[in-house]
C-alpha distance (Angstrom), angle and dihedral (degrees) to the residues before:
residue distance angle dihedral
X1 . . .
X2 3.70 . .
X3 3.93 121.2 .
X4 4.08 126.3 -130.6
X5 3.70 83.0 -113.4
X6 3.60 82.7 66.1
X7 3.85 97.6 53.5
X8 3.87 123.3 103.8
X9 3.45 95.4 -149.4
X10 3.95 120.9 53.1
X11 3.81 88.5 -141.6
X12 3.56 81.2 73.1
X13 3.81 99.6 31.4
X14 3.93 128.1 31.3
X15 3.92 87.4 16.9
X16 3.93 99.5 35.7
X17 4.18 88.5 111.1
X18 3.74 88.6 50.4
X19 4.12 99.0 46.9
X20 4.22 92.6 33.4
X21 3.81 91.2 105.3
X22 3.89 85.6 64.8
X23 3.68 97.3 55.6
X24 3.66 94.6 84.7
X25 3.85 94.3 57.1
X26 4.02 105.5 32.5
X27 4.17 106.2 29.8
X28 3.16 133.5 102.3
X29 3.58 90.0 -104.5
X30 3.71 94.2 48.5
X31 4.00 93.5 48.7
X32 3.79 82.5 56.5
X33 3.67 97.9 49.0
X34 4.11 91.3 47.6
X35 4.25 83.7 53.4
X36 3.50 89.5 50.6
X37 3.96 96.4 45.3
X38 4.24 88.9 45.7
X39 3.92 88.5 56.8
X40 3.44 102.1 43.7
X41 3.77 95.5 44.5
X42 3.66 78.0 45.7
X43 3.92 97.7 58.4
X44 3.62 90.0 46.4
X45 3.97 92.4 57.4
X46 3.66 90.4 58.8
X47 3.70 94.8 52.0
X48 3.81 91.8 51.7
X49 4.07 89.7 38.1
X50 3.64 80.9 67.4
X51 3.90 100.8 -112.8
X52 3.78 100.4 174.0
X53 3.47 98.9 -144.6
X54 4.01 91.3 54.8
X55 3.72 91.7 53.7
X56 3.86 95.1 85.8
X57 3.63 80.6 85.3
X58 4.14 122.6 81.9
X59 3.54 122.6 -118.1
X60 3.88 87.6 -116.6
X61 3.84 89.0 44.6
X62 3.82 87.8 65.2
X63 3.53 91.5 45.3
X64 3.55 93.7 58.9
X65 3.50 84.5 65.9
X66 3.43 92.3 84.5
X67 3.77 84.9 75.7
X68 3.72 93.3 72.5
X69 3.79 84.0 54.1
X70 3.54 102.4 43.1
X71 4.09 98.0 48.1
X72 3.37 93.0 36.2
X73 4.14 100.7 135.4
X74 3.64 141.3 162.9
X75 4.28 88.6 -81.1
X76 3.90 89.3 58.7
X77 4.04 89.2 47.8
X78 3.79 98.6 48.5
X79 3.79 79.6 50.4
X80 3.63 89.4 60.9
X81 3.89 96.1 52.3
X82 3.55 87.5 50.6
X83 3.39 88.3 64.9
X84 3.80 98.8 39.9
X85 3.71 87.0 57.1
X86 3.55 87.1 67.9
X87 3.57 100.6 39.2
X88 3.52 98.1 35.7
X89 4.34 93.1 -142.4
X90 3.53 124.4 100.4
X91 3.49 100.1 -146.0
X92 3.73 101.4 41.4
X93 3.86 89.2 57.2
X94 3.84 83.0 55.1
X95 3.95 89.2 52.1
X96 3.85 87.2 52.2
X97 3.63 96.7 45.1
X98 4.17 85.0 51.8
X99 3.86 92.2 48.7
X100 4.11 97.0 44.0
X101 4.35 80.7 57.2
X102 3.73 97.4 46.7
X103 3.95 84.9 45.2
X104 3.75 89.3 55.4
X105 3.27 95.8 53.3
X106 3.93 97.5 49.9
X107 3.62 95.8 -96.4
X108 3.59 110.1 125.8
X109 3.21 99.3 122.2
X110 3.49 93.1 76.1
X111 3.61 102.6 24.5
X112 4.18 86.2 107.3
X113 3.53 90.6 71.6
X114 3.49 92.1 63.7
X115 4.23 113.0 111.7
X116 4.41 76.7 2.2
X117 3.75 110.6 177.8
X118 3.76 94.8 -9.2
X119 3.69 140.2 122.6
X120 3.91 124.2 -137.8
X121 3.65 90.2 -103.6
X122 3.29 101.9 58.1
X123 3.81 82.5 68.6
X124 3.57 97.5 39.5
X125 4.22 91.9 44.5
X126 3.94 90.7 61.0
X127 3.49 100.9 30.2
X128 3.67 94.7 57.2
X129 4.20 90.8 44.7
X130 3.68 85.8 50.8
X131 3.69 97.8 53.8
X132 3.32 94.4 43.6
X133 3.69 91.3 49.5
X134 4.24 95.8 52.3
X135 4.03 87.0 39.6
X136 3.49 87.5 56.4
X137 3.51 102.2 41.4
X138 3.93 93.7 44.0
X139 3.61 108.4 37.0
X140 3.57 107.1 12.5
X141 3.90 105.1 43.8
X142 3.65 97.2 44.6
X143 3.96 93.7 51.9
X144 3.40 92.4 52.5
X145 3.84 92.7 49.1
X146 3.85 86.3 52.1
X147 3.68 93.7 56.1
X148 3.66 88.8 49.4
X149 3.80 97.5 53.9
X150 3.94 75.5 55.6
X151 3.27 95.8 56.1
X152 3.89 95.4 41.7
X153 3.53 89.0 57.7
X154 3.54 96.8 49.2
X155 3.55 89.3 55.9
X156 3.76 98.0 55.8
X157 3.51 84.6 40.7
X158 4.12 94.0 58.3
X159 4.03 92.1 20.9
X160 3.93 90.6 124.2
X161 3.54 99.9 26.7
X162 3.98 98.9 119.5
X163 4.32 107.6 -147.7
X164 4.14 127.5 -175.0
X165 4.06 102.9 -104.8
X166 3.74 119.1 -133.6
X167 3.77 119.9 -148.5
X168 3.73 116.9 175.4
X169 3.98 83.3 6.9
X170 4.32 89.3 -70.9
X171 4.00 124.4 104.8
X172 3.74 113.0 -76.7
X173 3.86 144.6 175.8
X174 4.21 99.3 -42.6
X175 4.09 112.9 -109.8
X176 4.05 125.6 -175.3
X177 3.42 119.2 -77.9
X178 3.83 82.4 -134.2
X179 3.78 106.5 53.9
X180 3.84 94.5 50.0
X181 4.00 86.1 65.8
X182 4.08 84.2 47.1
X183 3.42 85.5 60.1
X184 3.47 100.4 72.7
X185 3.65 99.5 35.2
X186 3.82 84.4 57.4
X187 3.77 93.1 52.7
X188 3.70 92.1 43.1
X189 3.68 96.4 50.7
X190 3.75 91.4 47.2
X191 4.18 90.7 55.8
X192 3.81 85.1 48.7
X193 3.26 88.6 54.1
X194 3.53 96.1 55.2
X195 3.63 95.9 37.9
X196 4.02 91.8 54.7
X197 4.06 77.3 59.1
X198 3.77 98.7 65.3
X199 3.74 117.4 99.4
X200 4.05 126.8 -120.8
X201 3.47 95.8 -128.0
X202 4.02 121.8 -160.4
X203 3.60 124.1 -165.0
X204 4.06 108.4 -150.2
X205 3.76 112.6 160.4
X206 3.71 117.9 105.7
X207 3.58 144.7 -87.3
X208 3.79 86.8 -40.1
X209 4.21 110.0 9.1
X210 3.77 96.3 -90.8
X211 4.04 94.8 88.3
X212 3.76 87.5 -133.2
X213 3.81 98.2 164.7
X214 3.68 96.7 52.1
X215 4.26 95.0 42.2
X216 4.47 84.1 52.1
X217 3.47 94.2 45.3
X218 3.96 98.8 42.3
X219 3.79 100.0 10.5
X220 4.05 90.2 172.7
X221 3.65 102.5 60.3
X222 3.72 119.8 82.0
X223 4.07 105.2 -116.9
X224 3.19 105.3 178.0
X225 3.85 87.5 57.2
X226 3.58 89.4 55.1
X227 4.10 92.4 48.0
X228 4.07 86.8 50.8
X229 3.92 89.7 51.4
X230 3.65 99.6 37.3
X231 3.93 87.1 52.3
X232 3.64 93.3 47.6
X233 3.99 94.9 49.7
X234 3.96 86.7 58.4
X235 4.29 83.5 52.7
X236 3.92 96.6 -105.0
X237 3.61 138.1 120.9
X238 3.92 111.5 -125.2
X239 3.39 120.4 -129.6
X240 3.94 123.6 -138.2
X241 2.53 149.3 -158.2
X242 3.92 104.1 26.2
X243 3.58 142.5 133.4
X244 3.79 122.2 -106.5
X245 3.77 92.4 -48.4
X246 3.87 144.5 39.3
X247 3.97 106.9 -89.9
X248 3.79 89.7 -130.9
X249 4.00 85.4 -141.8
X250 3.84 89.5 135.4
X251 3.86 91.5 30.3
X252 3.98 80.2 58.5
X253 3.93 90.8 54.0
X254 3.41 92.0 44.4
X255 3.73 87.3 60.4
X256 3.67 98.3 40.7
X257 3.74 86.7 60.3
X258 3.72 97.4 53.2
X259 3.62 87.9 51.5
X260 3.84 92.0 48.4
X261 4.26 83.0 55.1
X262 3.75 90.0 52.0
X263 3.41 92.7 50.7
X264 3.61 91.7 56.5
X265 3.71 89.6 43.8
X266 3.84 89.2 55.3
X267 3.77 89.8 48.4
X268 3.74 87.6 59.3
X269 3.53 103.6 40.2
X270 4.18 88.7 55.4
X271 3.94 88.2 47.5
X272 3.64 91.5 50.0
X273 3.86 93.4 39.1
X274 4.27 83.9 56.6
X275 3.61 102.5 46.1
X276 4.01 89.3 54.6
X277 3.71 84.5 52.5
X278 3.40 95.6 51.0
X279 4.00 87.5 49.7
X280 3.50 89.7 -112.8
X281 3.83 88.1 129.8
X282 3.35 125.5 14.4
X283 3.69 115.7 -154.0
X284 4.37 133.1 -120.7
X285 3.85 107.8 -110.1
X286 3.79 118.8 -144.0
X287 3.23 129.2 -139.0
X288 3.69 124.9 -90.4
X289 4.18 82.5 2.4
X290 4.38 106.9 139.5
X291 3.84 104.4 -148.9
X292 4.25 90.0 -170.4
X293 3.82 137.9 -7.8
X294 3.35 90.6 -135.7
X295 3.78 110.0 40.4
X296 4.30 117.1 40.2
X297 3.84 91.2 -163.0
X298 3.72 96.6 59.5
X299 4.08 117.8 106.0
X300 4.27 99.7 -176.8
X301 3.60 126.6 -145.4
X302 3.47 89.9 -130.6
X303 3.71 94.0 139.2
X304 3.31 90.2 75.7
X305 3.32 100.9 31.5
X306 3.89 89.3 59.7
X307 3.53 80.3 49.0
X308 3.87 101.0 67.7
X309 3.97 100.5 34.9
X310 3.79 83.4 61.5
X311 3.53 92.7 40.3
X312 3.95 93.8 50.1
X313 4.16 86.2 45.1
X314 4.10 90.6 54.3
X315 3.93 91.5 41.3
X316 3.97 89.0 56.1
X317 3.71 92.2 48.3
X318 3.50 99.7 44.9
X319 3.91 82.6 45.3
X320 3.89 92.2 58.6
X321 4.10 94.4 44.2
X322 3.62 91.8 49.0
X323 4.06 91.4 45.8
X324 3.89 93.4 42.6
X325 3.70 114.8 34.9
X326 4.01 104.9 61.7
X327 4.17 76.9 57.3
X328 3.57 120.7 95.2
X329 3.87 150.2 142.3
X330 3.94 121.7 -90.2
X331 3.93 91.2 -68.1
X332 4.35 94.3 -7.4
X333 3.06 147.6 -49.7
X334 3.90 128.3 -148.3
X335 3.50 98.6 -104.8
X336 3.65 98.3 95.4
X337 4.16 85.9 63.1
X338 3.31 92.8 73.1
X339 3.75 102.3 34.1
X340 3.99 91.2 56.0
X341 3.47 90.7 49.4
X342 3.97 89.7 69.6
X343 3.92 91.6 49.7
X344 3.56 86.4 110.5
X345 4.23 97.5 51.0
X346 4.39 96.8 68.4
X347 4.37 85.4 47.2
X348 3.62 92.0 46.3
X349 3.81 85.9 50.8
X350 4.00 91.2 55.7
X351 3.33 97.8 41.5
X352 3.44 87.5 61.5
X353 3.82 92.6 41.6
X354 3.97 83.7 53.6
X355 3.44 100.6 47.3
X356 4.38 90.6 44.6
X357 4.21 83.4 46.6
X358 3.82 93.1 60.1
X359 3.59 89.2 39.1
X360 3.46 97.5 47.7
X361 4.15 86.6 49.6
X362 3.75 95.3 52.1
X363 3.86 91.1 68.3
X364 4.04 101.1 55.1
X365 3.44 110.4 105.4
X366 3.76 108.9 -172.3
X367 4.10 108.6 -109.5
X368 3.80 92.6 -157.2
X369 4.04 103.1 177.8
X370 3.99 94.0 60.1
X371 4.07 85.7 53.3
X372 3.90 91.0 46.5
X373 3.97 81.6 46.3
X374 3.66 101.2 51.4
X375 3.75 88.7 45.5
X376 3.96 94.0 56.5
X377 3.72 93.8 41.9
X378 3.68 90.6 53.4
X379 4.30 103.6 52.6
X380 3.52 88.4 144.4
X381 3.68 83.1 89.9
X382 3.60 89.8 77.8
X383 3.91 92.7 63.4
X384 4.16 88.5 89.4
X385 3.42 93.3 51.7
X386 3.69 101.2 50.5
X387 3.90 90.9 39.5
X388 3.69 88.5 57.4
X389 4.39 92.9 49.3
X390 3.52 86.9 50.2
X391 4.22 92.0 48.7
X392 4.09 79.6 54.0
X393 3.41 95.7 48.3
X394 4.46 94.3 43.6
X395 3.51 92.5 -112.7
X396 4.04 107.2 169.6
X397 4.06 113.6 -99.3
X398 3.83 90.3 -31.4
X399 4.10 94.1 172.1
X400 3.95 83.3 53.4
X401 3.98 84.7 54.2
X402 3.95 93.9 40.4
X403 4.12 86.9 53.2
X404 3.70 100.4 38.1
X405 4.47 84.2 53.9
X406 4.35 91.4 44.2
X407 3.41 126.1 9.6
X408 3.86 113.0 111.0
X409 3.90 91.2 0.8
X410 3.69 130.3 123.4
X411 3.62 132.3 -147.6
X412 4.08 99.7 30.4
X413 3.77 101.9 166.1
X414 3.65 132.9 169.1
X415 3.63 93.2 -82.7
X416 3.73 96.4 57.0
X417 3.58 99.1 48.9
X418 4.18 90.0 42.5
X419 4.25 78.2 53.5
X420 3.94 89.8 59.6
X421 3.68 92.3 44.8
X422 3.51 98.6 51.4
X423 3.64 86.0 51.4
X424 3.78 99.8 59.1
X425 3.73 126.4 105.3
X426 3.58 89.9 -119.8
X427 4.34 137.8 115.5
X428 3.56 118.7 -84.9
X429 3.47 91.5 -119.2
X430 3.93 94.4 54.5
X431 3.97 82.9 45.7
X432 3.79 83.4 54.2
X433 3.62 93.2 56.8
X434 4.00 96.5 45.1
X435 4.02 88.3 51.0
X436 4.15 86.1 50.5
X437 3.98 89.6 68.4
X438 3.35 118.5 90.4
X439 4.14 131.7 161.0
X440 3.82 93.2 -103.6
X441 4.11 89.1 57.3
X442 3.80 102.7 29.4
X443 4.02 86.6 89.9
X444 3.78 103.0 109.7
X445 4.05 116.2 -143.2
X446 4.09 133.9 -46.2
């Protein structure tokens, strides 16, 4: 059996214990158990459709089908690609496979309808979806609903934790430590949101969309009907019409929203990576753990860091599938085949980004003197807030007077801008109010 060290890709080797969960919905194996599940289910449609020549078959015959699903292993799929290595096609191998297990089980008779009327694509177009759509809801969903309980808790944790803002990379109004992390889980949950929204589509129609074979073989039954419920049963949405192939438009959008929620993840993983440089967290070590060869002090971010190559590997990916699938030849060409096979590479990537993120967020450990002491070395930060009292009270051109006192000057303290107030033509109580702001409670509401 080969080894990980073995493996070209690292999806496959260094991370294989990290991206196993995913093997059952986007290998090899698992693209040839979804073809094997689509046909069967398929074969038992016809027989309750009605098909006449299927009915030689009980109702509990066809139910026993589900066997061939159900015990359906890695054996039964290395069977398969004996078989393709003779036949060199995928899906006809499958269609073999299918017919050898109704033959066992004294179903010849109607082993012919097996794959009847269709094209290989109408297998591969709603096996794919269907993977995708289990992988996703199994794997992918609830890790990033565990990283978000992370993040909720981290923002309770840090909800009144007041922290120097930077816009532009230079000291700003202050904000809560707290509600920056809330900011991402907010965007995250809203792209969830909208990804959850995007339709499995199936394409099942036929060598070329118009279900030909089925409407001259049985012109009085209503096939497309029966394509729109068989789809449905397997929990997609059917698309038609189309050509050959599914138009991947809301595979494409399904895409565009994972790479919307990497971007987000990437925005986080940089903000994180900077506040632990500015020693606003400092970060657990672990035992045994080497941060550098070189240098024994150093604890690395490389959590995060991990984080965003992966991140910026699945973004490209998903990038490329998006771009290229909805793209095709007259009524296709084969270049989808290849491209879907790689579905699986761009969510490997972010499960691995995931799974370094909450890693990478279980080692900060809050360093809260340096973010008291950036927010007293920086009182300049109070200049918008008094500016804006004295626009309340009609105080003459007071951003003028704010700018004039701090912009481009070092070394503002409390004492300077206390100075400034005491000199303005102003009541004591307003003066009162102006000397009550300070960095650590200039931070508005969360």
């Amino acid at each position: 059996m080969s080894s990980p060290l073995h493996a070209i890709s690292p999806v496959d080797g260094r991370y294989a214990s990290k991206t196993a969960p995913l093997a059952d919905y986007f290998s090899e194996y698992a693209l040839i158990k979804y073809r094997v599940h689509v046909e069967v289910r398929y074969l038992q449609a016809l027989h309750r459709h009605g098909i006449a020549q299927v009915q030689g078959a009980t109702a509990d015959q066809m139910k026993e089908l589900d066997q061939i699903i159900d015990t359906f292993g890695p054996s039964e799929a290395e069977a398969i690609k004996r078989t393709e290595r003779i036949t060199n096609h995928d899906v006809k191998a499958v269609e073999y496979f299918v017919k050898e297990q109704l033959e066992a089980r004294g179903l010849a008779d109607i082993l012919e309808f097996t794959h009847f009327g269709l094209t290989s694509q109408d297998i591969n177009n709603t096996a794919v979806p269907l993977s995708l759509k289990e992988g996703l809801h199994d794997v992918i969903y609830p890790t990033f609903e565990r990283l978000l309980q992370q993040l909720d808790a981290l923002v309770e944790e840090w909800r009144d934790i007041p922290m120097l803002a930077r816009t532009h990379g230079q000291p700003a109004s202050p904000t809560l430590l707290g509600k920056e992390f809330a900011v991402w889980t907010t965007r995250l949950r809203e792209q969830l949101r909208q990804l959850r929204q995007v339709p499995f589509s199936a394409k099942f129609g036929g060598a070329t969309g118009n279900m030909n074979a089925h409407y001259v073989s049985y012109s009085q039954h209503d096939w497309h009907a029966f394509a729109d419920q068989f789809v449905e049963r397997l929990g997609l949405d059917r698309s038609y019409p189309t050509t050959q192939i599914e138009h991947y438009d809301n595979l494409a959008a399904l895409f565009h929203a994972l790479n919307r929620c990497c971007t987000i993840l990437i925005d986080l993983c940089r903000d994180a990576w900077t506040y632990i440089s500015m020693e606003y967290f400092r970060q657990r070590t672990v035992a045994g753990e080497i941060g550098s060869s070189a240098m024994p002090h150093k604890v690395n971010p490389i959590d995060f860091e991990n984080a965003e190559g992966n991140l910026g590997i699945a973004r490209a990916l998903f990038t490329h599938l998006a771009d290229k699938l909805p793209v095709s030849r007259l009524q296709r060409d084969l270049t989808d085949s290849t491209v879907l096979r790689n579905i699986g590479v761009p969510i490997a990537h972010l499960l691995i980004a995931l799974q370094a993120t909450e890693k990478g967020l279980s080692k900060l450990l809050l360093n809260p003197d340096k973010i008291a002491a950036d927010l007293e070395a920086n009182w300049m930060v109070t200049a918008e807030a008094i500016q804006n009292i004295l626009r309340r009270e009609g105080y003459p051109q007071p951003y003028e007077a704010l700018k004039a006192l701090t912009r481009g000057r070092a070394n503002i303290d409390e004492g300077i801008i206390h100075a400034f107030i005491e000199g303005l033509d102003v009541s004591p109580d307003i003066k009162a109010e102006l000397r009550a702001i300070r960095p650590d409670n200039y931070v508005g509401r969360f």
